[in-house]
C-alpha positions as CSV (number, residue, x, y, z in Angstrom):
1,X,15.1,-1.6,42.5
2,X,15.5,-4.8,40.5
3,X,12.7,-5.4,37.7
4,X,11.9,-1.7,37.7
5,X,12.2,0.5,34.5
6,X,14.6,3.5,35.2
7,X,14.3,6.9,33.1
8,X,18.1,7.4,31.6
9,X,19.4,10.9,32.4
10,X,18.7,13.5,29.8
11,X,15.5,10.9,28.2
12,X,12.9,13.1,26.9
13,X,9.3,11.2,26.7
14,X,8.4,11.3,23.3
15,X,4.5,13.0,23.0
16,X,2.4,11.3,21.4
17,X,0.4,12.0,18.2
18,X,-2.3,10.7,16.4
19,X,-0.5,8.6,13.9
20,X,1.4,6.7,16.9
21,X,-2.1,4.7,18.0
22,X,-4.8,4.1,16.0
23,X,-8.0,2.6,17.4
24,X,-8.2,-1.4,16.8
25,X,-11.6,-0.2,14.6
26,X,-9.7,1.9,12.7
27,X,-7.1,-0.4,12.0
28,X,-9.6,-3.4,11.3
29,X,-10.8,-0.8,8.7
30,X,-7.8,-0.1,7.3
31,X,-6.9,-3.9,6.9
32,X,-10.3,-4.9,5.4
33,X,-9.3,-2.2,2.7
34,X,-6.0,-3.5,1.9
35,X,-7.1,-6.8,1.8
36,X,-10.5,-6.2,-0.4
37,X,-8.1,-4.3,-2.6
38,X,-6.1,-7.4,-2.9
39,X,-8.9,-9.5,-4.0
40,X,-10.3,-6.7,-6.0
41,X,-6.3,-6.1,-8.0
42,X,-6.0,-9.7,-8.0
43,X,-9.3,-10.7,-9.6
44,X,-8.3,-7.4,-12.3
45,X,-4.9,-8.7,-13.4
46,X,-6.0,-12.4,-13.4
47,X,-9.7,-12.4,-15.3
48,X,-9.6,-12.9,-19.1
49,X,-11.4,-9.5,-19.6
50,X,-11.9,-7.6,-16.6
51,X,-13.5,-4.8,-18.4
52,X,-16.2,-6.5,-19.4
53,X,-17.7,-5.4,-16.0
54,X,-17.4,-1.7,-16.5
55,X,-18.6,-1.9,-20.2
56,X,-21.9,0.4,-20.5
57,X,-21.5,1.9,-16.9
58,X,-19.9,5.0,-15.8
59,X,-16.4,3.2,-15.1
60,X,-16.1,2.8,-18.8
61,X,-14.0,5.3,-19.0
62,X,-11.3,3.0,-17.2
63,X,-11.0,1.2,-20.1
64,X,-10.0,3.7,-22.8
65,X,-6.7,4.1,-20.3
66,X,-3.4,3.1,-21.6
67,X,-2.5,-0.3,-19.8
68,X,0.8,0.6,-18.5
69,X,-1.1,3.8,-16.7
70,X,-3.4,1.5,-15.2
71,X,-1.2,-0.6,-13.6
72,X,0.4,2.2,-12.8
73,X,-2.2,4.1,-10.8
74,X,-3.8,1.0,-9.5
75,X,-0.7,-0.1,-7.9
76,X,0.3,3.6,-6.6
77,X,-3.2,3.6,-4.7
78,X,-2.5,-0.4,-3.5
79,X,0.4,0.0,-2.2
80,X,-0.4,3.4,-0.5
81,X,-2.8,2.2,1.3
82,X,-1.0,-1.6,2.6
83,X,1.9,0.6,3.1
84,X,-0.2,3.0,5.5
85,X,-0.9,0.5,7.5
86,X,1.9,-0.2,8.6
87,X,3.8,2.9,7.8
88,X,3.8,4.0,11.2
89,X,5.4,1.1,12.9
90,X,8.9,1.0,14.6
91,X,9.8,-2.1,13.2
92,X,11.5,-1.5,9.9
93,X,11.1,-5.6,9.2
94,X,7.3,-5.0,9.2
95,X,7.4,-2.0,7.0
96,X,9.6,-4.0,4.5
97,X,7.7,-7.9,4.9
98,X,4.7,-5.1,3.4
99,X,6.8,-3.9,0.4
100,X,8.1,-7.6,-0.3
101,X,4.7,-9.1,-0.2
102,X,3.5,-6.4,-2.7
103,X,6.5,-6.7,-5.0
104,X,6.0,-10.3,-4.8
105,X,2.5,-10.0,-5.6
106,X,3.3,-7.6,-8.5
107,X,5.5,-10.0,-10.3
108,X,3.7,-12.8,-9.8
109,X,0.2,-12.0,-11.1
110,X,2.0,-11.1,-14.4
111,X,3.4,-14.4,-14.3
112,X,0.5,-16.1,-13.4
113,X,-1.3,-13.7,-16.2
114,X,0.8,-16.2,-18.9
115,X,-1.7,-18.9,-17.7
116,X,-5.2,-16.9,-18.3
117,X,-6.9,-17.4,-21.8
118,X,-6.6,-14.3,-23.7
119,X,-4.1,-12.4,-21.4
120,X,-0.3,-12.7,-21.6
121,X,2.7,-12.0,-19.2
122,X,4.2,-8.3,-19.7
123,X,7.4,-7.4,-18.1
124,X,6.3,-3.5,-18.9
125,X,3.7,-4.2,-16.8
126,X,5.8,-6.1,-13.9
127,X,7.8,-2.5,-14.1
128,X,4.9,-0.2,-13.7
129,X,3.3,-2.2,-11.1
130,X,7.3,-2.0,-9.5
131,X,7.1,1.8,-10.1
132,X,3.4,2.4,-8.7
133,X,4.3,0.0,-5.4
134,X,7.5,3.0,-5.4
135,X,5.4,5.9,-5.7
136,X,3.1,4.6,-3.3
137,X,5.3,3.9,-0.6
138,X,7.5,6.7,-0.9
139,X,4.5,9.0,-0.7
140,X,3.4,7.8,2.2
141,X,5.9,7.3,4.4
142,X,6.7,11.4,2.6
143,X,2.8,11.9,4.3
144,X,3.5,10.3,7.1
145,X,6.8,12.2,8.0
146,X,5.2,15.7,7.4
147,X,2.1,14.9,9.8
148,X,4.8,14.0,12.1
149,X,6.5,17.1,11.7
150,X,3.4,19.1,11.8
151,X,2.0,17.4,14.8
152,X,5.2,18.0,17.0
153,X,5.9,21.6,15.8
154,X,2.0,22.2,17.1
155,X,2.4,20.6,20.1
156,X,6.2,22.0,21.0
């Protein structure tokens, strides 16, 4: 019949897991993180002393961290979870619009950082935010794979 889809010969339906559909709460969740961690990263790398806030509190131990480590970590955790988000997705132009925007956002705060009082524009810094947005996305999509793997060998 015209219109109709027909199953090809040989297609197997692909079961599916957990990390195929999320609920539209969990997602709205997921997307409120990345985007409060954005504001919360961006307000970091763009204040003239952001640790002025954790100075007498129990974060102040964030401070006495080598810079380079922060960005680091800060941007391993960022990307992670952006990257999650969307980690799951067939489309590999969503997947990498997420990586550009991060990159882009990682480059540009330490150029806009030239314009702060009191803070200057590191290319070190451009590179470890680089590396963590790497380590973040590679460990996911690493996460992602093996819950894949693990799903369908529990289910085969």
């Amino acid at each position: 019949m015209r219109g109709m889809n027909r199953v090809r010969p040989g297609f197997r339906y692909r079961t599916m897991s957990p990390l195929d559909v999320k609920s539209p709460s969990v997602r709205s969740l997921h997307a409120a993180a990345c985007f409060l961690m954005l504001a919360v990263v961006s307000w970091a790398l763009l204040t003239p002393d952001p640790f002025a806030v954790v100075k007498g509190g129990p974060l102040q131990v964030v401070a006495g961290f080598d810079d380079l480590v922060l960005h680091l970590g800060v941007y391993t955790v960022f990307s992670a979870t952006c990257f999650g988000l969307v980690a799951d997705s067939r489309d590999r132009r969503v997947r990498n619009l997420v990586v550009a925007i991060l990159c882009l956002h990682a480059v540009g705060t330490e150029i806009l950082q030239a314009s702060v009082p009191g803070r200057t524009a590191d290319p070190l810094d451009a590179v470890a935010n680089l590396t963590g947005i790497t380590l973040g996305v590679l460990g996911t999509r690493h996460t992602v794979r093996l819950l894949r793997s693990r799903i369908v060998s529990a289910t085969a």
